[in-house]
C-alpha positions in Angstrom: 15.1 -18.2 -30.4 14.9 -14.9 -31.7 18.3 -12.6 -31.7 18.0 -9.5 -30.1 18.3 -7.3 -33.6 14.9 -9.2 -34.9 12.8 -9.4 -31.6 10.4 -6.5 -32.3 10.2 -8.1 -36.2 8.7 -11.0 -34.4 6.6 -9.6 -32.5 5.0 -7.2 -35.4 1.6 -7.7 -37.1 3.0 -8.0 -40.3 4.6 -10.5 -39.0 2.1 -12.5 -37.3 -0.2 -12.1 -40.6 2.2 -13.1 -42.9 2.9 -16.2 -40.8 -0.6 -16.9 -40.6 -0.7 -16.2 -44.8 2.4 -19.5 -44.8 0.5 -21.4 -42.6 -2.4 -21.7 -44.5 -0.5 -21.9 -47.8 1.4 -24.6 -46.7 -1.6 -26.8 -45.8 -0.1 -26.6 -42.2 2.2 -29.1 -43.3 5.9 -29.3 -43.1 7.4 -28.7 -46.3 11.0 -30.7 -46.0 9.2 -33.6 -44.9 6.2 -33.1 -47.5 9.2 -33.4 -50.2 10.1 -36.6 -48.8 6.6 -38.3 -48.8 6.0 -37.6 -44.8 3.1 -35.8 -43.4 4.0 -33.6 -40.8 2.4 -30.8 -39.3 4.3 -27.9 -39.8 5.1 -25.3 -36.5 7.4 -23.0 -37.2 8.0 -20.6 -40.4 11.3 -20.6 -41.7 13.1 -17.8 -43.6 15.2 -19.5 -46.0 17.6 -16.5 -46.3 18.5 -15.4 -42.6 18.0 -12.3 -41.4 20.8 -10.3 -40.7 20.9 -6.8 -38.8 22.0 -6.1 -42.8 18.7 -6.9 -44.5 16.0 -6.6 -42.0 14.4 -3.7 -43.9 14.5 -5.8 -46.9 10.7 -7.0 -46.9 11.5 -9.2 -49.6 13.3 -10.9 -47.0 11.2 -10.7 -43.7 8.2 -11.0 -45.1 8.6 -12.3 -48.8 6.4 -15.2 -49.5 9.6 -16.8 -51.8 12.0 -17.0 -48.4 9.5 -18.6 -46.4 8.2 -21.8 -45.6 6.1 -23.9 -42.9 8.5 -26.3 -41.3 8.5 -28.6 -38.5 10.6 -28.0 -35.6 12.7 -30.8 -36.2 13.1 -29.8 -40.0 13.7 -26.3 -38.8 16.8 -27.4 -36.2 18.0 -29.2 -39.1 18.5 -26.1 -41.1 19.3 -24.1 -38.5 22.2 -26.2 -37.8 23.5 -26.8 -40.9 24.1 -23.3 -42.0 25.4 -22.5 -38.2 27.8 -25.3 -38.8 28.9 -23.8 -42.7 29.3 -20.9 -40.9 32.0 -22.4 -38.5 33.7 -23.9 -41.0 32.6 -27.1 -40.6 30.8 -29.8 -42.6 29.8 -33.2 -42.6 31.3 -35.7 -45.7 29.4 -38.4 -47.4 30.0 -41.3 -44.2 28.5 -38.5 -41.6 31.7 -37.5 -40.4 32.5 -33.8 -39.0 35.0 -32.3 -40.7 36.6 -28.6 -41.2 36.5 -26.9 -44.4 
């Protein structure tokens, strides 16, 4: 879900056409899986740096073909997660388990 400083971003036609422009350059397919050898459709765009109220004017960022890619949702709560958790302080180590950094 959108955060309140990028909900107008999201709803913008520059936006929507450069989504569109990912879509289709992405084959509609999820690009995380696609690396692994799985075909998945792809649903969601992903901005691989995160926008911040800091660099929302930055269209090298928001729209910038380079920080975006096709994902599926799954793929995209994966990532999602995983910085959200950095952020915390927290990590998993190589037998799964949660721990603080």
């Amino acid at each position: 879900m959108a955060k309140e400083f990028s909900k107008s971003f999201y709803k913008s036609k520059a936006w929507k056409e450069t989504r569109r422009y990912v879509y289709i350059r992405d084959k509609g397919l999820c690009q995380d899986c696609l690396s692994k050898g799985i075909i998945t459709p792809g649903k969601e765009v992903h901005h691989i740096e995160h926008l911040t109220p800091d660099n929302m004017n930055d269209t090298n960022v928001t729209l910038g073909e380079n920080n975006l890619r096709l994902l599926c949702k799954e793929c995209h709560h994966k990532r999602h997660d995983k910085k959200e958790s950095v952020e915390k302080g927290l990590a998993f180590n190589e037998y799964g388990e949660l721990i603080k950094l």
